[in-house]
Backbone as JSON, one array per atom type, in Angstrom:
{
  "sequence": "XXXXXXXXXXXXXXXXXXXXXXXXXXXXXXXXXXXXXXXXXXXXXXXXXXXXXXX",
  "N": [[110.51, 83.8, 112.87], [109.44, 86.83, 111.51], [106.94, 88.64, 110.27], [106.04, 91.73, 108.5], [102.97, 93.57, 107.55], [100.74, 95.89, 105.66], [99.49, 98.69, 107.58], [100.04, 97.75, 110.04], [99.75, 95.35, 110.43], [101.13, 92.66, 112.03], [102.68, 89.12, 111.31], [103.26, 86.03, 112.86], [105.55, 83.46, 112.08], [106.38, 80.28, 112.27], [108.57, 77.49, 110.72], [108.98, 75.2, 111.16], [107.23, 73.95, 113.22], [104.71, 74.89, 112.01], [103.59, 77.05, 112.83], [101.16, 79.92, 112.96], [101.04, 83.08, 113.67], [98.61, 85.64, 113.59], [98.83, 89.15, 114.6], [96.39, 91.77, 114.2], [96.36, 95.07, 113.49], [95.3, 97.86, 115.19], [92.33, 99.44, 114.43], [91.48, 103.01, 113.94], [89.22, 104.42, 113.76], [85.96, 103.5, 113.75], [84.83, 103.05, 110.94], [87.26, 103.15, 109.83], [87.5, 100.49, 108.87], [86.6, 99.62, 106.67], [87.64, 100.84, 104.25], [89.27, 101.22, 101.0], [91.81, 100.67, 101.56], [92.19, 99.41, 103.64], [91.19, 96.81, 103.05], [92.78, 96.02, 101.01], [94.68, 95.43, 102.68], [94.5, 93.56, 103.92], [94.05, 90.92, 102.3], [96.02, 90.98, 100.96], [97.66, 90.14, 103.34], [96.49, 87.55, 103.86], [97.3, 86.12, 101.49], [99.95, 85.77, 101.82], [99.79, 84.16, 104.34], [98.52, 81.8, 103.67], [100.64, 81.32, 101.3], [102.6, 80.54, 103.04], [101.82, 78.75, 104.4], [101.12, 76.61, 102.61], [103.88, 75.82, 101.99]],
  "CA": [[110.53, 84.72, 111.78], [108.22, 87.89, 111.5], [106.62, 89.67, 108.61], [105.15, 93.11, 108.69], [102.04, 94.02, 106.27], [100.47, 97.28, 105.89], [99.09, 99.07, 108.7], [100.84, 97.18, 111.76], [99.56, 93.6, 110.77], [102.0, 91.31, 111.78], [102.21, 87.67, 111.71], [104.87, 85.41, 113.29], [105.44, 81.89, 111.18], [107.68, 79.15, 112.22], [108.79, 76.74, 109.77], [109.63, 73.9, 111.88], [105.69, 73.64, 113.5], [103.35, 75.54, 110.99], [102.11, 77.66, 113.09], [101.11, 81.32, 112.65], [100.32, 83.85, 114.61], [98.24, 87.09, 113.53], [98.12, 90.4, 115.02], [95.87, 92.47, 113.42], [96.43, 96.18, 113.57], [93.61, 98.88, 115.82], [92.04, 100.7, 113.74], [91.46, 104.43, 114.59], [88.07, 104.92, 113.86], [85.06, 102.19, 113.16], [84.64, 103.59, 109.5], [88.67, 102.92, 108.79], [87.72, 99.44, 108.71], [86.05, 98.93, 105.53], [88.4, 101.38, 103.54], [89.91, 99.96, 100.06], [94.2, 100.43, 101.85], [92.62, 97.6, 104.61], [90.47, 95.67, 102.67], [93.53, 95.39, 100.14], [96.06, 94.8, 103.28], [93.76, 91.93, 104.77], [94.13, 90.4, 100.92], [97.59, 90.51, 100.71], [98.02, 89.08, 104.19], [95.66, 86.32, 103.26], [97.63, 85.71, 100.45], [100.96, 85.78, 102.39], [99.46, 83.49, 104.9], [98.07, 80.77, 102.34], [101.62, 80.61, 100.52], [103.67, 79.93, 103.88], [101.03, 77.45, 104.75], [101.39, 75.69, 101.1], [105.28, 75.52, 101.83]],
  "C": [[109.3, 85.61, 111.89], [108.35, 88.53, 110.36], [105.61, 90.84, 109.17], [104.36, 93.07, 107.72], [101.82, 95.32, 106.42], [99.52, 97.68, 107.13], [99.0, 98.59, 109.89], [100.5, 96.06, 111.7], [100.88, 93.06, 111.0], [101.72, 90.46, 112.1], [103.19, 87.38, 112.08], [104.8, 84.05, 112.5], [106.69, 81.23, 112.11], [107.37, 77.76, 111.75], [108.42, 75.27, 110.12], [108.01, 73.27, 112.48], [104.7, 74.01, 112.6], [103.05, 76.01, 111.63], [102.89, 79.37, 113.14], [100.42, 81.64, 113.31], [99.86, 85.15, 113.86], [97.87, 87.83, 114.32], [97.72, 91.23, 114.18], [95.89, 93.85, 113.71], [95.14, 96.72, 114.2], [93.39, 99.42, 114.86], [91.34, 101.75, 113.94], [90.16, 104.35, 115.03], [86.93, 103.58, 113.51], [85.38, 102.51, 111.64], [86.13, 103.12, 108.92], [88.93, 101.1, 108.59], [87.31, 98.79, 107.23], [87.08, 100.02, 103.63], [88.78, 100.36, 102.57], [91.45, 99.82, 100.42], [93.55, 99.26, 102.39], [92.13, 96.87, 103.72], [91.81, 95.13, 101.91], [94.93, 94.71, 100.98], [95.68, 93.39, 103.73], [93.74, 90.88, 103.51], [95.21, 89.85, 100.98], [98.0, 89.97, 101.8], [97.64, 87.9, 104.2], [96.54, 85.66, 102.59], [99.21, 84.91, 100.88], [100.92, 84.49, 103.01], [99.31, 81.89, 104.4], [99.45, 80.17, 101.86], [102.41, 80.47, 101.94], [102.77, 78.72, 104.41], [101.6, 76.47, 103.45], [102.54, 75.46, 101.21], [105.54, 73.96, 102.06]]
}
C-alpha cells in the first residue's frame, strides 16, 4: 500500500510486517526547507505514520 503527502513525501506501509518506508521529497532550494507548507507536511506525515504504527 502507498500514501502520498504533500510535496512528493511518500511512504510505503505493509500491514502484514509493520514496516514503513519514507521518501522524503527534494527540496528546491535550502531556504524551502523550513517554510510553514513543509513544516506542516512533515506534521501530518508524522501523524499519519504514528496512527498506522498504533494499528
Amino acid at each position: 500500500m502507498s500514501h502520498t503527502g504533500y510535496g512528493g513525501q511518500v511512504w510505503y506501509s505493509n500491514h502484514n510486517t509493520g514496516v514503513v518506508i519514507v521518501q522524503m521529497a527534494t527540496l528546491d532550494t535550502p531556504s524551502a526547507s523550513s517554510t510553514p507548507q513543509v513544516n506542516q507536511a512533515r506534521v501530518e506525515l508524522l501523524g499519519k505514520i504514528d496512527a498506522f504504527l498504533s494499528q
